[in-house]
C-alpha positions as CSV (number, residue, x, y, z in Angstrom):
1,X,58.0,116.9,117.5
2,X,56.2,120.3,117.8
3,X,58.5,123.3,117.4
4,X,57.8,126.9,118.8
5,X,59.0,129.6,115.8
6,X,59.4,133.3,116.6
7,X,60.0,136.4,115.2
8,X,57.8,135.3,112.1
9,X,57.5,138.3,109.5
10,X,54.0,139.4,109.6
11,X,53.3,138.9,106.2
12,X,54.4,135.1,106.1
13,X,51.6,132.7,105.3
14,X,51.4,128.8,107.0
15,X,52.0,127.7,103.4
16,X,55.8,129.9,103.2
17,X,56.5,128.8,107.0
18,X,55.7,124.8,105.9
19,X,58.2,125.2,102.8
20,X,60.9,126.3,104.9
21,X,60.6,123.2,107.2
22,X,60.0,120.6,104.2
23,X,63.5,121.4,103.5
24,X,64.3,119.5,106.2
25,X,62.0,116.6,106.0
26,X,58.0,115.7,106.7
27,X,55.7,118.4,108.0
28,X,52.5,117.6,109.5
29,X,51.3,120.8,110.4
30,X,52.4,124.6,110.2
31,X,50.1,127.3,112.2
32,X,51.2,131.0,112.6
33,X,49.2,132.1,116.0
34,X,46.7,135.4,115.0
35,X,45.4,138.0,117.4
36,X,41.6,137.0,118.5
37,X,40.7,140.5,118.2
38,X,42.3,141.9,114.3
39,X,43.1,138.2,113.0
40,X,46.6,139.8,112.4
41,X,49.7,137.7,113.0
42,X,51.3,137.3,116.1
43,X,54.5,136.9,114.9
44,X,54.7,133.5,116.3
45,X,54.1,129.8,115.7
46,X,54.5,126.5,116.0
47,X,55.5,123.6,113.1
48,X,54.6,119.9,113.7
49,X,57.7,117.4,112.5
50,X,57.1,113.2,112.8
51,X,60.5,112.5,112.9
52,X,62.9,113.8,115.7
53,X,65.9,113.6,114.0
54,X,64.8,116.0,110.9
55,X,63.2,118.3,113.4
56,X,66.8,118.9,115.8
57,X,68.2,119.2,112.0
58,X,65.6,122.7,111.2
59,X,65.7,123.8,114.1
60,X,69.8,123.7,114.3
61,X,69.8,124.9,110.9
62,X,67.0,127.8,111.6
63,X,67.5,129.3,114.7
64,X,69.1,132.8,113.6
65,X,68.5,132.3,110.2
66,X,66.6,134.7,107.8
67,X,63.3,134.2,106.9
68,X,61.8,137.3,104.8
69,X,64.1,139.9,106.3
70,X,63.6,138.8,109.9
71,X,65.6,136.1,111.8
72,X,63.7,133.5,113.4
73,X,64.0,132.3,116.9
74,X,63.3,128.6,116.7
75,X,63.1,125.9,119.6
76,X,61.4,122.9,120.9
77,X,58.1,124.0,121.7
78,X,57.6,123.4,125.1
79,X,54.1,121.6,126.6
80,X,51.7,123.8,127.8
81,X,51.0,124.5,131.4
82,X,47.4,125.1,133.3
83,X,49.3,127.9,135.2
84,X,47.4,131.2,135.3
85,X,49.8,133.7,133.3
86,X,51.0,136.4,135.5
87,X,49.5,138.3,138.5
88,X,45.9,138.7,137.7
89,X,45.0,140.7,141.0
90,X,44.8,143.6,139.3
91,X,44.2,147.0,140.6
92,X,41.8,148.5,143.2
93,X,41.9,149.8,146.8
94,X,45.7,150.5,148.1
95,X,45.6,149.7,152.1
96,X,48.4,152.2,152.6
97,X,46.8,155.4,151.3
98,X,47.2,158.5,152.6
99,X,45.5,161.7,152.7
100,X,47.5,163.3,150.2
101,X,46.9,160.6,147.6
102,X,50.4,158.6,147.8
């Protein structure tokens, strides 16, 4: 089961978020999402769990919990979607300008 983690601290490291999970069973994978640009965290992730049952158990038992001072939001992840991500018609000529610049 993949599982979507927010409000990460940004000085966690993939190696802190696994350890938290392995409390509650097998982890495949642990992955804190960086910014493309400054290769800072994001503040979000996502943590990879074979078994069902252990992940439903961490994310019951982690959703409002602390984790380094901040208390993570944690869910199924949900699959991702080819859907453009908001209303990319930006900006440009307004047909209902007037002369006065309204």
């Amino acid at each position: 089961m993949n599982i979507y983690v927010a409000n990460i601290p940004f000085r966690a490291t993939e190696s802190e978020l696994k350890g938290l999970f392995e409390q509650f069973g097998e982890v495949i994978s642990a992955k804190i999402i960086l910014d493309k640009f400054t290769q800072r965290s994001r503040g979000f992730g996502f943590v990879e769990m074979p078994d069902s049952a252990s992940a439903q158990t961490a994310i019951s038992q982690l959703n409002g919990a602390d984790f380094m001072g901040k208390n993570l939001v944690v869910n199924e992840a949900r699959p991702r979607t080819d859907a453009p991500r908001g209303d990319r018609q930006g900006g440009g000529f307004r047909k209902n300008f007037n002369r006065e610049g309204y």
